[in-house]
N, C-alpha and C positions, 0 to 999 in steps of 0.2 A: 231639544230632545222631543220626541215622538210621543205620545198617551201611552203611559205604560198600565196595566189592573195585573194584579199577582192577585191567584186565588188560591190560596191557603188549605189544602184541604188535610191538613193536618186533626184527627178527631180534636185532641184536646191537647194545645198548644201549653197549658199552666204545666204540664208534666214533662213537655218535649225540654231537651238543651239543645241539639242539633239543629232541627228547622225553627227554633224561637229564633236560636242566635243567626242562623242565615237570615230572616226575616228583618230583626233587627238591626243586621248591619246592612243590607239593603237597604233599607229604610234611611238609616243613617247617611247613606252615600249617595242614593236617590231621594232624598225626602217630597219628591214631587209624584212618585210613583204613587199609586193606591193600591194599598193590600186590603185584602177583603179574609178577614182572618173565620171562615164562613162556619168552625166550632163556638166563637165570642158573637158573632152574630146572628146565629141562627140554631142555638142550645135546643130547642125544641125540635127543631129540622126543619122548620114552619119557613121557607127561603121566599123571600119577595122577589118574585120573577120578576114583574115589572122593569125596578131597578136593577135588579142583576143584570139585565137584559140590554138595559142601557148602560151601564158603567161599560161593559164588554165592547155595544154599539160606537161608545164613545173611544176604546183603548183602539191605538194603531197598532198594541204588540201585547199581547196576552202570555200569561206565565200560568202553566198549572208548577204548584211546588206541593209536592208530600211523600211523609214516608212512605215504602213500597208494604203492603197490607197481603200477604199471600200472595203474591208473587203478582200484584194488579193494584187500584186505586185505592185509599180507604172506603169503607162504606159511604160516609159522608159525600166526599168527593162523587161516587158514582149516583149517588139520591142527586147530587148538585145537578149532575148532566144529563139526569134522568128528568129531574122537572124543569131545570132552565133551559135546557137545547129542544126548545120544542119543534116540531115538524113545521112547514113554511114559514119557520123565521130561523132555524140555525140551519138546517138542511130541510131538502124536497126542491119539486121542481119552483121553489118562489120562495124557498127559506135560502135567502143569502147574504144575513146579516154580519156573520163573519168571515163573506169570502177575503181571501186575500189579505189581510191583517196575520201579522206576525207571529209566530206560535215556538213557546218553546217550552220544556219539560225540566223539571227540577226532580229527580226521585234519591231520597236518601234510603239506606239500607242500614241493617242490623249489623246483618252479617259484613263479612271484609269483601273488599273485591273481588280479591280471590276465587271465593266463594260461586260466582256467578261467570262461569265459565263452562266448555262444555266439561270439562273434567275435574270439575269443583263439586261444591256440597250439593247446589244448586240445579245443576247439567246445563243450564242454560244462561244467557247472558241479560244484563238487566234489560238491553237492547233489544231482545228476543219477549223479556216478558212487558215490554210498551207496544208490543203490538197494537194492544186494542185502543189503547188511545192514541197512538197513529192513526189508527183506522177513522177512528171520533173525527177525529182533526180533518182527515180525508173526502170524508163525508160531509162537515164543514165548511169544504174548499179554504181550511185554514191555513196560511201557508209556512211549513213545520220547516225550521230555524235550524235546533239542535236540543238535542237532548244532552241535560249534566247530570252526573250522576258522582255519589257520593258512598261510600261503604263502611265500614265498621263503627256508625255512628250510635253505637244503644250506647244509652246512658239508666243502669237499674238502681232505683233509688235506697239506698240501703248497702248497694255493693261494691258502685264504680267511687273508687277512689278521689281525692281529692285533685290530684297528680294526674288523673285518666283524666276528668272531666275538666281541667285546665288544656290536655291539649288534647281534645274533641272542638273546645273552644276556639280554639286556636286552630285548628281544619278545620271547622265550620265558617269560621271570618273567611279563609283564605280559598277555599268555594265558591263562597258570595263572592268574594274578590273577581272570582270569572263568570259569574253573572252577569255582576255590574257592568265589567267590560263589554259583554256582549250586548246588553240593554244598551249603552252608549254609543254603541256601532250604528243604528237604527235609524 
């Protein structure tokens, strides 16, 4: 299998069930992959480009996974792209450290599927709101795979049942389940 780097941009993963339990069953099924859980690693937002730079230089197939944050990245995630995709190394006319390497999208949602449709709560598709990080990818010369996407994944502590978040669990493995397939295509 290929260098796979998952970069996590989940703000704070100790609260998440949804993207822990994808991560961790990825993990589990890939345990050669390297997830960069970049809330556990970089709580200050203080991010070591350096090494970011290289783990990505080194992946043949890069994963952004996070929940959808306003209908876009989380904060975290977008500081990430913000400091580590610098100009002549991730894009510009001599930034082409990640042309061509594999690129794909993991976004979970609150809301249901449903929901993100043009005649849902939403009006638009999750599809429609990954534009901008198509665009990222684009500008990367990263070469964009496919996007997963996942829905009615909130888990609020206090109120989701015991019975909810056993089978959030159980859709959450079985997501990852089509990652991994896809990771193993490569």
């Amino acid at each position: 299998m290929k260098n796979v780097v998952i970069i996590s941009g989940h703000p704070d993963l100790k609260i998440s069930l949804a993207n822990k339990t994808i991560l961790d069953e990825i993990s589990a099924r890939l345990p050669q992959v390297e997830i960069h859980k970049l809330d556990e690693l970089y709580p200050t937002y203080d991010f070591d480009i350096k090494a970011e730079q290289a783990a990505l230089e080194k992946a043949d197939v890069i994963v952004f996974a996070y929940p959808m944050h306003w209908y876009g990245v989380p904060g975290l995630l977008k500081l990430y792209i913000d400091k580590v995709m610098e100009h002549g190394w991730a894009y510009g006319s001599q930034g082409t450290a990640l042309a061509g390497k594999a690129f794909i999208i993991s976004v979970t949602t609150g809301a249901p599927e449903n929901a993100y449709s043009a005649t849902g709560v939403m009006a638009h598709t999750v599809e429609e709101f990954s534009y901008p990080i198509k665009a990222f990818a684009a500008l990367c010369k990263l070469d964009f795979k496919k996007l997963f996407t996942v829905g009615g994944m909130m888990c609020v502590p206090g109120l989701t049942i015991d019975a909810q978040k056993a089978a959030l669990v159980d859709k959450a493995k079985k997501y990852a389940d089509n990652i991994v397939e896809c990771i193993k295509s490569f």
